[in-house]
N, C-alpha and C positions, 0 to 999 in steps of 0.2 A: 520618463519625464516629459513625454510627451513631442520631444525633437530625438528620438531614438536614440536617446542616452540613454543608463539605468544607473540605481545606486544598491551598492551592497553593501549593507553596513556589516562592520570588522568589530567581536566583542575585544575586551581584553587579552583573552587567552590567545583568541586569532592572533592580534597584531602582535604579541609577543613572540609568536610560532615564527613569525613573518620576519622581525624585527625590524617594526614599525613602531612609531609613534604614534596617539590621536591626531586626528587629519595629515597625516602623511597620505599623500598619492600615491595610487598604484596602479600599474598595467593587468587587467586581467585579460586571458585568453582562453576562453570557453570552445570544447569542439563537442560533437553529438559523440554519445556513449553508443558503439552499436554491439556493445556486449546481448549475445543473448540472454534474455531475462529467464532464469529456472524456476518454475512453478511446483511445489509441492505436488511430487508425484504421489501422494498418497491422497491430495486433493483432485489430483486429474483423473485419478481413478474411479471414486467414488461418485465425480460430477459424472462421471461415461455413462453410470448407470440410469442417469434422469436427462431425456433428451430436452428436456423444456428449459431445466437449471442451465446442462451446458449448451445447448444455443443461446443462452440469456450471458452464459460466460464469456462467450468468446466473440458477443457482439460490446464488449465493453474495453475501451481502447487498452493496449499492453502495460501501462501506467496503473489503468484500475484493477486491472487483473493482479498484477504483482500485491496490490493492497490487503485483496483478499489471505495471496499462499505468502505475505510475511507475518500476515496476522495470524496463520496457522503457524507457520515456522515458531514462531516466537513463544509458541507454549511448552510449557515446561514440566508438564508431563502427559504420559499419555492419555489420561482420560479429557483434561484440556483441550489435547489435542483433536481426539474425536469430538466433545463437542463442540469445539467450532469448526471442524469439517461437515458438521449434521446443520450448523447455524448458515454456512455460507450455503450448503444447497438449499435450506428453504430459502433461504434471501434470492437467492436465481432463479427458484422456482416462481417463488412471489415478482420477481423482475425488483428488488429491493437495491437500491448504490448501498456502497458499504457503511456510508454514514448512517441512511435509514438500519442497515443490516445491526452496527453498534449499538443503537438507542435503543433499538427492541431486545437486544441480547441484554443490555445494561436492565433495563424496565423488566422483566421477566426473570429475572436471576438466571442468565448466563441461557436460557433453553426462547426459541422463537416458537413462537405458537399462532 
């Protein structure tokens, strides 16, 4: 808010969870997560193979990394899965952020070219 407050806003379901009301105050206390992040090892595999994709991987902070191997995680079947393991190495190769990497996957029917 600009004097180092923040606001979170609470849907319904939240403040329910909570048992809260609309505008009910609350104390939040936020700490850093230092779980380590697991990347699809069957993406870290295949990036090994292209030194350009994975120097272009692992110079992208652990936040954007994880975007890529949930986006692989999240397929729900194998052939899925390979091709967005084939979409994210060109996207590294290309030096593509994953939003670029999405539009081109979306605009091409699922294959980067």
């Amino acid at each position: 808010m600009g004097n180092g407050g923040f606001i979170l806003p609470v849907n319904a379901v939240m403040r329910k969870a909570i048992k809260k009301n609309h505008g009910a105050a609350v104390i939040v206390v936020m700490e850093e997560d230092k779980t380590p992040i697991k990347l699809s090892a069957d993406l870290m595999d295949c990036l090994n193979d292209d030194p350009d994709a994975v120097k272009y991987f692992n110079s992208l902070p652990p936040s954007h990394r994880n975007w890529y191997s949930n986006w692989i995680k999240g397929a729900k079947t194998e052939i899925t899965k390979a091709k967005r393991i084939a979409a994210v190495i060109t996207a590294c190769s290309l030096k593509l952020s994953f939003r670029e990497m999405i539009r081109k996957y979306r605009e091409h029917k699922n294959v980067i070219q």
